[in-house]
Structures are given as C-alpha cells and as structure tokens.
N, C-alpha and C positions, 0 to 999 in steps of 0.2 A: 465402532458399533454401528449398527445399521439401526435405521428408524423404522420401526414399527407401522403397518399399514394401516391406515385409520380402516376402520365399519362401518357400515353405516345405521345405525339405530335402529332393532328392531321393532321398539312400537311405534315408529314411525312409518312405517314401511306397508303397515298394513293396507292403509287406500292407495299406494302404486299396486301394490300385489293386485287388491281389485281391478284397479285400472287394469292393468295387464291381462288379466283374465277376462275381463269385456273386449280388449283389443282384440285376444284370440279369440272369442267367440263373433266379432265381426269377421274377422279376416276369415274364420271358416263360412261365414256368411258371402264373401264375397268368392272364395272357391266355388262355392252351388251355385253363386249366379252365373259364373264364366261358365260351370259344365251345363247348368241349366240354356243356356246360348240365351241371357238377357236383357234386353237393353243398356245400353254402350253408358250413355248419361246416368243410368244408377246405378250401373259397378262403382264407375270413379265417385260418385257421391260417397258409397259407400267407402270408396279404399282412400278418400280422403278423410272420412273420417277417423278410418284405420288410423293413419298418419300420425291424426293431430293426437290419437288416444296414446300412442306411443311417444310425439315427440312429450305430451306434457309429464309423463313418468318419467320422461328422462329427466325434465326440468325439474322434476318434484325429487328425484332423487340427488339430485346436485345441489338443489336447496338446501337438504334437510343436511346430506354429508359436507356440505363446505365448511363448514365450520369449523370441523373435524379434518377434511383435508388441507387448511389452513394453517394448520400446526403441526408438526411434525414428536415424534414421540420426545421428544427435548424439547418441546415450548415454542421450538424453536420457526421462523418463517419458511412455510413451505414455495416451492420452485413455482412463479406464477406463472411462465412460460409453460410448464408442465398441467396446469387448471387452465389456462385458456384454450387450450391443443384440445383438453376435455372438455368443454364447454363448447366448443365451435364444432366438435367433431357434431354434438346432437342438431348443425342450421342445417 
C-alpha cells in the first residue's frame, strides 16, 4: 500500500496565497521598471524584495505542512532525507 500524500491545510494557506499575490504584484513592478529603463539600485531593491516575498511563503508553507509531511499516512516516520532536499531546495 502506498502512503498517501499529505496537503497542506487550507485555512492556513490563506496569508501565503496573499503573500504570493503581493510577490506577483511586485515582480510585475519590477517588469515596468526594467521596460521603463530605470535606475539599476531600485530594480534590485525592488527584485530583492521580490525574493524575500517568495522565499518567506515558501518557509510559511513548510511550516505549516511539516507536520503533516512528518508522518506518513501509517503514523508512520517520514523519509527526513526527502524533507531536507525540500527544505534546502527553498536557500
């Protein structure tokens, strides 16, 4: 029998969804500045903040499903070499 793939909670999910939808509304922010041709220092300010908007949804969605991918649909311990691969993929 194969294990069931954990979910990740959807009333949890709601403020990454937001986060993500600000991310994309920066990142088209930063489209208009590059076709705009404008200043070099606040594209990157701006596409860092991109980044960070993105890397913390990923962290917020790993928080809230670990729990869940911790266990496998038998109780049982899930594969941690398989959570750190996911975890280190978001450095």
């Amino acid at each position: 029998m194969t294990a069931a793939t954990p979910t990740l909670p959807p009333d949890e999910m709601g403020k990454v969804v937001n986060r993500l939808k600000r991310a994309q509304g920066q990142l088209a922010g930063v489209l208009k500045m590059l076709e705009e041709g404008r200043d070099c220092a606040d594209v990157v300010t701006q596409l860092s903040a991109v980044s960070k908007a993105l890397d913390r949804a990923g962290f917020a969605i790993i928080a809230s499903g670990l729990k869940q991918c911790l266990q496998d649909a038998d109780g049982q311990d899930a594969d941690v070499e398989k959570l750190q691969k996911l975890f280190l993929s978001l450095a």
